[in-house]
Structures are given as C-alpha cells and as structure tokens.
KOLMITI-327589 format. One line per 4 residues: number of its first residue (from 1); for each residue z, y, x of C-alpha. Coordinates in nm, 4 decimals, padded with zeros to 6 digits, always signed. Example, Ala and Ser with C-alpha at 12.3 -4.5 7.8 and 13.67 -1.06 7.14 Angstrom:
<pts>
1	+00.7800/-00.4500/+01.2300; +00.7140/-00.1060/+01.3670 .
</pts>
This chain:
<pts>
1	+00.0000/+00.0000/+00.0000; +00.1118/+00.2210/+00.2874; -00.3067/+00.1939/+00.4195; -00.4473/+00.2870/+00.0615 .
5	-00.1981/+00.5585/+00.0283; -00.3378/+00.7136/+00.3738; -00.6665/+00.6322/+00.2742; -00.6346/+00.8581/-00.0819 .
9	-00.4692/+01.1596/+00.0805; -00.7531/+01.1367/+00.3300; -01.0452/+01.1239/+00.0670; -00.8356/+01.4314/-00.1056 .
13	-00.7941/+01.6385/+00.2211; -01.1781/+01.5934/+00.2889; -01.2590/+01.7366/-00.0158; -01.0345/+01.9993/-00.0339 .
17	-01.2104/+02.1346/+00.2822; -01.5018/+02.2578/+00.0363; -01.4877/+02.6106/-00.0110; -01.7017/+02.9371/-00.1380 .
21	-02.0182/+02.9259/+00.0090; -02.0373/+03.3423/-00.0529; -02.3795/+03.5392/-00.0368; -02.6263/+03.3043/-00.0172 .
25	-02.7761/+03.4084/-00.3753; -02.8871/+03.7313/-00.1873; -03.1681/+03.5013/-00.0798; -03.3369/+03.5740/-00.3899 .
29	-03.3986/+03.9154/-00.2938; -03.6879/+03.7843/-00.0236; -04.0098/+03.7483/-00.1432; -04.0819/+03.3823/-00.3270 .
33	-04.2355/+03.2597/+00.0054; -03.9516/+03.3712/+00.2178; -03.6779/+03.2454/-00.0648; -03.7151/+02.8664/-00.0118 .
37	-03.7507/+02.9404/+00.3687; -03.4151/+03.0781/+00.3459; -03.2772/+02.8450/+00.1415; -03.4100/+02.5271/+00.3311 .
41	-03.3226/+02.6500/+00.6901; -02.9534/+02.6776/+00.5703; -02.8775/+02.4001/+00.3747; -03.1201/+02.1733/+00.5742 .
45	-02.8540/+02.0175/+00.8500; -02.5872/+01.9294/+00.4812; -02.9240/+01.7871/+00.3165; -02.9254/+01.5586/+00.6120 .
49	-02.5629/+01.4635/+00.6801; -02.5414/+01.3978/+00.3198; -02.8769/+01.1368/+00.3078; -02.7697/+01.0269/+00.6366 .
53	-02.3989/+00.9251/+00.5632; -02.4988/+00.7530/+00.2263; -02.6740/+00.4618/+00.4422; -02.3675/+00.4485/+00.6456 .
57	-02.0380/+00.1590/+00.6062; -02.2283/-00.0907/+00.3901; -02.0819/-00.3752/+00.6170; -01.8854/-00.5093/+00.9077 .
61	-02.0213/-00.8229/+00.9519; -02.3646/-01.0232/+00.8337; -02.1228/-01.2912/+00.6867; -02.0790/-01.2881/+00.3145 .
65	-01.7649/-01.3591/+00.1185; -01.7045/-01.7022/+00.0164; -01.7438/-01.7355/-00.3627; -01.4785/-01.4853/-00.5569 .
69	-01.3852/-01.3119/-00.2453; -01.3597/-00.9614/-00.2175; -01.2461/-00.6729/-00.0632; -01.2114/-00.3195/-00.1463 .
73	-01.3275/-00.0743/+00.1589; -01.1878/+00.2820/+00.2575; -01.4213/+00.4474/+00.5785; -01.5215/+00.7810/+00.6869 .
77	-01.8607/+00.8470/+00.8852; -01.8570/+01.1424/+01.1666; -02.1960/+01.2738/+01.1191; -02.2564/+01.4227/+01.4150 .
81	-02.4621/+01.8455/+01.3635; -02.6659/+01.9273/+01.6492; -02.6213/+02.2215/+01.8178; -02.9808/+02.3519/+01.7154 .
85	-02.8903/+02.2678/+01.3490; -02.6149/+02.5522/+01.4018; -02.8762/+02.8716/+01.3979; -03.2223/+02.9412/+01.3050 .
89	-03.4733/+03.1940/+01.4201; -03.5463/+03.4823/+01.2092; -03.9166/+03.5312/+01.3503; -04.0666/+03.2847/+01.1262 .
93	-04.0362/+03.4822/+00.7899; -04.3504/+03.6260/+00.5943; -04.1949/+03.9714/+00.4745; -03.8334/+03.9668/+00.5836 .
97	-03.6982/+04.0955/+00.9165; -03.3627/+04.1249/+01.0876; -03.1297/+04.3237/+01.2868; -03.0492/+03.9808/+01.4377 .
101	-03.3117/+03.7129/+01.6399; -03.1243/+03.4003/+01.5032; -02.8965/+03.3324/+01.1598; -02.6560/+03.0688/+01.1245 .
105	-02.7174/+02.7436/+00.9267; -02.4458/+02.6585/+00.6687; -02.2515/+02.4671/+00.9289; -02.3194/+02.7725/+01.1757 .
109	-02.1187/+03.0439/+01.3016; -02.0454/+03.3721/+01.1706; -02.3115/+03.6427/+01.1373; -02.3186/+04.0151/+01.1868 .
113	-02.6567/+04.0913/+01.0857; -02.8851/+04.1700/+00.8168; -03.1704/+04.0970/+00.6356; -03.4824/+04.3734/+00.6021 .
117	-03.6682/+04.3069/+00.2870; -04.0304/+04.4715/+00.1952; -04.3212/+04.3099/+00.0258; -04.5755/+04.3885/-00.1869 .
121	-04.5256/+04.1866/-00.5296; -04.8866/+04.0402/-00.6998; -05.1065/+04.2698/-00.8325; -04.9274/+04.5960/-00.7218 .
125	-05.0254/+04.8781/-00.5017; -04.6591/+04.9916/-00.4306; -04.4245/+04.7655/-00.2279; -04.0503/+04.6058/-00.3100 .
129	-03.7400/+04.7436/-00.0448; -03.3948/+04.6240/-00.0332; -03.1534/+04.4610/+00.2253; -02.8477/+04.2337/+00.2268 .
133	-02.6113/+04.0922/+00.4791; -02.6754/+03.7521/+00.6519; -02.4784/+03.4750/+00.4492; -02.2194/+03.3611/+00.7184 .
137	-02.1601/+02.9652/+00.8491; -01.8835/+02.7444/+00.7900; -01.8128/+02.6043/+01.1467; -01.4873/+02.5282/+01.0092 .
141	-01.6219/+02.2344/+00.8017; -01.7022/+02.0124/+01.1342; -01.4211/+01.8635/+01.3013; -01.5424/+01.8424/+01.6566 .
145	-01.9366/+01.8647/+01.5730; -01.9274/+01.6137/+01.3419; -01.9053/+01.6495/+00.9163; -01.6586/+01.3682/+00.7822 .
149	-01.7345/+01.2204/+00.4730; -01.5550/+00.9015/+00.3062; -01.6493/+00.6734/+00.0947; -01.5024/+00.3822/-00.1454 .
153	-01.6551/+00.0147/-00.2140; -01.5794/-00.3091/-00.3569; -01.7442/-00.6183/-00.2488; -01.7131/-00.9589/-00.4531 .
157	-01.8826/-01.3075/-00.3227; -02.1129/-01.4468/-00.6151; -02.3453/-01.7836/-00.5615; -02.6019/-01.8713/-00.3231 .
161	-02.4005/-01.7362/-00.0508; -02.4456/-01.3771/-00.1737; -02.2382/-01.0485/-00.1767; -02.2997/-00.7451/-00.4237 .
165	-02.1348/-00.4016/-00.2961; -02.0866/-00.1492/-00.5341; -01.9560/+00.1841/-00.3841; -01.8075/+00.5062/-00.5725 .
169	-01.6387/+00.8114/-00.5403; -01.5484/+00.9963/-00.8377; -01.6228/+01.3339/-00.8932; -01.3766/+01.5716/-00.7321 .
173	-01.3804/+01.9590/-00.7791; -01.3123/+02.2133/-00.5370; -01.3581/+02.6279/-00.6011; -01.6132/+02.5715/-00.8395 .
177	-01.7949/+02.2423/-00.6511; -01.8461/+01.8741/-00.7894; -01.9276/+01.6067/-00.6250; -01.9611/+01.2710/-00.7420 .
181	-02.1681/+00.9803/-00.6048; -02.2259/+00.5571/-00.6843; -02.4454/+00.2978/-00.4997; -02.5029/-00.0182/-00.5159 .
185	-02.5908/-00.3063/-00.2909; -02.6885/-00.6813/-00.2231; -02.6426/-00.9017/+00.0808; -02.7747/-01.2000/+00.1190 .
189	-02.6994/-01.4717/+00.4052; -03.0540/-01.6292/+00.5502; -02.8539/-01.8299/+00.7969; -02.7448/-02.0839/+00.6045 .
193	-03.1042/-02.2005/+00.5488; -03.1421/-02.3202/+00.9408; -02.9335/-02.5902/+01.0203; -02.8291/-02.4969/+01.3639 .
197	-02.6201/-02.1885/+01.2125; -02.3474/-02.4365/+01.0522; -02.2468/-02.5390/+01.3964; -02.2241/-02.1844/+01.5404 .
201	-02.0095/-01.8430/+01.4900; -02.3724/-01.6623/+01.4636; -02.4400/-01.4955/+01.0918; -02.7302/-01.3502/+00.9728 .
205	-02.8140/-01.1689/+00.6580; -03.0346/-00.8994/+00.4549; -02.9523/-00.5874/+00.2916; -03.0610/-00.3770/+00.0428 .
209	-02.8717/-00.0490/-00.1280; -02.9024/+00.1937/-00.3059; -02.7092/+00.5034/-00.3305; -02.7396/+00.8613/-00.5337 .
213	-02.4666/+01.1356/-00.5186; -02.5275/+01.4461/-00.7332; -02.3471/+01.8323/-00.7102; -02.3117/+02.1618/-00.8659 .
217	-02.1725/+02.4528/-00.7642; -02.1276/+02.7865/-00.9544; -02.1538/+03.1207/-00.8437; -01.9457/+03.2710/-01.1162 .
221	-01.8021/+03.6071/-01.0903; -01.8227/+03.5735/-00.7094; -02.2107/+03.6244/-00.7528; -02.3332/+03.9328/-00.5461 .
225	-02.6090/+03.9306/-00.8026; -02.5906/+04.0384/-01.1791; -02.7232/+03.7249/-01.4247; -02.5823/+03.4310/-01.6483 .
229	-02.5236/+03.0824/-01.6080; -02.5705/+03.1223/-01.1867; -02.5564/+02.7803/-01.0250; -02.6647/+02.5198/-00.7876 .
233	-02.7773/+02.1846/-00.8778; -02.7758/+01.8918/-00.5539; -02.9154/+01.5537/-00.6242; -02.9820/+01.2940/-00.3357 .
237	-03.0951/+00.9753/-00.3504; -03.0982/+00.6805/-00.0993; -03.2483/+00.3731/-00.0233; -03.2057/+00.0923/+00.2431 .
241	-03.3568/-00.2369/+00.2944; -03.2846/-00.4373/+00.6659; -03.1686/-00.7132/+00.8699; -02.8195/-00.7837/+01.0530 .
245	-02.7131/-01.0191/+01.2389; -02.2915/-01.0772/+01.3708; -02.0672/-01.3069/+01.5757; -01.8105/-01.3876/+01.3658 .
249	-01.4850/-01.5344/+01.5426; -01.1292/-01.5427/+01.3778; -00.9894/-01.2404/+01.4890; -01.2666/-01.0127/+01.6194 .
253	-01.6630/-00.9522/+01.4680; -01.9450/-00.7975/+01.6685; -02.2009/-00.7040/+01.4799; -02.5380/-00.4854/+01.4398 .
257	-02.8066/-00.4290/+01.1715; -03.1938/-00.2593/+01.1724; -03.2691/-00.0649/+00.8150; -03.5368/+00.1296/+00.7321 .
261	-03.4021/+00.3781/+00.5210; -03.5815/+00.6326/+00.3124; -03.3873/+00.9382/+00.1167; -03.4856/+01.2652/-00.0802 .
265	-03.2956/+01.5330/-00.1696; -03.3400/+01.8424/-00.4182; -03.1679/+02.1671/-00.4609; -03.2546/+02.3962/-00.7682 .
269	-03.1034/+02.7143/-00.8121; -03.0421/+02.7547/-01.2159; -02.9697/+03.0553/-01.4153; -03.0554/+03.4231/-01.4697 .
273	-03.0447/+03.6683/-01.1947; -03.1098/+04.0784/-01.1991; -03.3151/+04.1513/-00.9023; -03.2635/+04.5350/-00.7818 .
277	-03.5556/+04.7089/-00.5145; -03.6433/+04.9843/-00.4239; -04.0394/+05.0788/-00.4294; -04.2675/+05.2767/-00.2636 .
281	-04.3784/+05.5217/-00.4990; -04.1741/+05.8340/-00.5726; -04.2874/+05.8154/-00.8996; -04.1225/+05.4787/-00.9623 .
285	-03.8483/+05.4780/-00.7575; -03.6074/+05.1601/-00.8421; -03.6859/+04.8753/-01.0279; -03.5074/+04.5711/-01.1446 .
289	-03.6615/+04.2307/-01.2061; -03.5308/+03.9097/-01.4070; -03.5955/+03.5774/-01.3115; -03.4811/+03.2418/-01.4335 .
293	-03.4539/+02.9166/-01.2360; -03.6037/+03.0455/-00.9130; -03.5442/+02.8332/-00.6436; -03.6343/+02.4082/-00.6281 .
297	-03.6854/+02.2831/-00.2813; -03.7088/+01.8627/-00.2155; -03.6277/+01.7596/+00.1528; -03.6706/+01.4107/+00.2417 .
301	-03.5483/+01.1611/+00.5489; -03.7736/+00.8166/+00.6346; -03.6039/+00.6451/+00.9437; -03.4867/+00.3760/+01.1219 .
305	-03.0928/+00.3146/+01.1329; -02.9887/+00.0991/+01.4122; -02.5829/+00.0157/+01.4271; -02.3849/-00.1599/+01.6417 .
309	-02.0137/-00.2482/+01.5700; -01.7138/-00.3752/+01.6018; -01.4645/-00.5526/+01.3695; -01.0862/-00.6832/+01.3873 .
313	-01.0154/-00.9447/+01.0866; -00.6496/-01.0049/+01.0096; -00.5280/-01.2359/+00.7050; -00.5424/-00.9968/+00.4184 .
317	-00.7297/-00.6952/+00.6084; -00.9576/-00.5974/+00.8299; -01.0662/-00.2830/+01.0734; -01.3607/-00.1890/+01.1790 .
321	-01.5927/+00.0769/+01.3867; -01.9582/+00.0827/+01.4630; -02.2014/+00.3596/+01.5700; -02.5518/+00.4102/+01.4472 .
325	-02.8577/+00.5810/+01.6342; -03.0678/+00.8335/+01.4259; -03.1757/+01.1604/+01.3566; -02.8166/+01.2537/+01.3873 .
329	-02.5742/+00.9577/+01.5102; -02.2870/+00.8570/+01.3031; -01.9352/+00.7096/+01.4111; -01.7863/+00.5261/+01.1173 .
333	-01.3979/+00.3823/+01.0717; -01.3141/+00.1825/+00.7844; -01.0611/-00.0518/+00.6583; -01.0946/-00.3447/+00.4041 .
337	-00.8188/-00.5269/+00.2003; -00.9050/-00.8732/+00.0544; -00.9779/-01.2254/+00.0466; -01.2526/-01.3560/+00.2412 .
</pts>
C-alpha cells in the first residue's frame, strides 16, 4: 500500500505542475500565415513529448502472464527536450518581426521581446499594425531537461498465451486544464510455437497499442483578447505495432523491443476573439475584426522506438527501468504489483 500511496501523490504532484500558459492568444494578432507558424513553433516540442511518452512503459519483459495473472503498473517516462526545442528563430515569419532574433518554445526560457505586426489583409489597399509581447516559456516544467509524465495500466493473462494491457489516467484539472487519456494493448508470446524456447529463459513476443489522450484549456478572463467561449482543444492519438524479445530469470529480466510507431496530434483554437489594428490610412484609423475558430494545426510523429531495459521481479512486485532511442530519448521507472 505504502508503493501505491507514493505512486498517487506522484501522479497528483505531476499534474499539479500545469499552470497558465498566459499570452499566447496574442498570436492571433499575426497574419493567418504567420498564426499557425506561431502556434506550431511553440507548442511543437509538448506535441512531441506527449506522442512520444504515450508509446512508452507498455512492458518489462516479452513474457506474458500465465492465465488470470495480472498486475497493475505505476511508471513515469523522462522525456528528454532538446536544447534547440528551447527557442526558435524569429527570421522565418511572412509579416511579423521582432525586437528579439530568437523566442522561446513553451518549454523555453523567459522572453523580453516583442512581436512587430503589419500586413496587408486580402483585397485591401491599406495595411493592418499592432504589436504584443513575446508569450514567455515554462522552463520550470522540465526537471533536469526532461518532461515527466506518468501513467497507469492493468495487465490480465487471457488464453493462447496472451496479455491485454489497458492503460488510463483519469482526467485531472489544473487552472483551467484537463487532461485525460486511455490505451489499449495486446501481447502476444511467438515463442512458445518453437520448441527450443521451453527449455530456455529466452521470451519472445509482439505488440500492438493503441493510445489517445485528449485536453482543453480555457483562456477565461485571463484572455489578453476580448471574445467568448476562448479555448484550446488537444487531441493525440498513438499507435504501435513491434517485436521484443527478454531473458527472463527469477529475480532479474533484461529485455528490449523494436516498434514502429506512428502518432498525430491536433490543436484547434475555439471561440470568438476581437481583433484590434491599427491601419494605414488616416482616414480609417483603427479597426477591429471578429473571428471564430481560427487556429487548427495537425503535427504528426512516424518512427522507430528501440528500448532496452532492465527488470527486478520479487514475489508480489516488480521494478523496472529501460531507455528508448528516438527523436527525443526517454528514461522510464515503473513498478508493478501482481500475480504472474
């Protein structure tokens, strides 16, 4: 009980460390072309921790649970941020400049620039002014580099020398944000059908899973922009399908797996918002513009995960590590309680 207990405060502490992501609805002010720039360059390294980390602590070993055994799983992957993920260079905008050469990304640093907007909207011989200050990072959400993000499962042996996986973490609110994600997943033992395995410690096995987490955060009266119903809609969506292969001895497990993974994720930005310029004609002078829904942006991730790990089996529990090599490499601790 003491573990699970741990485990809880630890999935509650990680979440707590959301927080108010402030300014970045200014982006609407850019031009359209400029907007999703904007809006992909600094959410792009969380779209890729998050699609990364949902293909992450499926298993600690390719050998599946005898018939009615289970075990319910508690780990935490270290996504490791580059540092180029941290900033991004403000000379590759259409109609938006900067008192600053680089901004931060949302995992960046703080910022004491601005944005420069002017552009000339369709089908107008006067052009749109305004500025706004560069949305700051949130350094302060990596712990040494790396994003931490947990997740829950419960594994059950069924026939055929087979293992379904079904992960969850319910949702859980923080200033606003929801989070909430479920996966599912299927292993399946291909050892048992050569003969030579039997008299061995060898295991080997495929996997498949699936995985989708969805989120929404509103902007509420913290909005720097006037409008209604101001929010941000996440959804990502995962898929794996590979091989592994482990040594499985009584107290210790070595194991590693191949998956080719594919994962898409999309970010809409919902609700009304009052746009306010300045123009170029003196007989104009300011103008305000409505828009609704503006922003939907799809990033997606096709790679190979390769892992390698490490597991310690005990009679009712077990503890494991591995690492995995990818776009951006992952650490990942867990612990299982169960019957194998």
């Amino acid at each position: 009980m003491k573990t699970w207990l741990f485990c809880l405060v630890l999935l509650f502490y990680l979440n707590s460390r959301s927080q108010n992501i402030a300014g970045v609805e200014n982006f609407l002010l850019a031009s359209q072309q400029d907007q999703e720039i904007l809006v992909q360059e600094y959410f792009s390294p969380l779209f890729n921790a998050l699609q990364i980390s949902m293909g992450e602590g499926w298993v600690k070993s390719a050998k599946t649970h005898k018939k009615l055994g289970f075990d319910f799983t508690f780990s935490v992957s270290a996504i490791n941020i580059p540092n180029h993920n941290l900033r991004f260079s403000n000379q590759i905008f259409n109609n938006l400049s900067s008192t600053s050469t680089h901004s931060p990304t949302i995992f960046g640093s703080e910022s004491n620039g601005a944005y420069l907007v002017e552009y000339y909207p369709p089908d107008s011989d006067y052009s749109l002014s305004t500025s706004f200050e560069i949305p700051n990072g949130h350094n302060d959400l990596l712990s040494s580099g790396r994003l931490l993000l947990p997740n829950l499962q419960f594994s059950v042996g069924v026939p055929f020398k087979t293992e379904l996986i079904v992960r969850y973490i319910p949702e859980a609110t923080n200033k606003g944000a929801n989070f909430r994600s479920i996966g599912l997943g299927i292993k399946h033992s291909i050892s048992q059908y050569f003969k030579a395995s039997k008299a061995t410690p060898f295991n080997l096995s495929i996997l498949a899973n699936s995985s989708r987490l969805e989120g929404d955060y509103s902007f509420g009266v913290n909005s720097q922009i006037p409008g209604e119903n101001q929010s941000v809609d996440l959804r990502v969506r995962n898929y794996g399908l590979g091989l592994l292969g482990s040594v499985d001895l009584k107290i210790v497990s070595v194991y590693a797996s191949i998956m080719q993974v594919y994962s898409k994720s999309s970010l809409n930005i919902k609700g009304s918002y009052e746009l306010n310029y300045e123009t170029s004609s003196n007989e104009i002078g300011s103008v305000a513009f409505q828009v609704q829904d503006p922003v939907s942006i799809d990033n997606k991730l096709n790679f190979v995960r390769k892992n390698i790990g490490l597991a310690l089996n005990f009679t009712f529990y077990n503890l494991f590590v591995d690492y995995s090599f990818q776009r951006y490499n992952s650490i990942n601790l867990g612990v299982s309680v169960g019957l194998r």
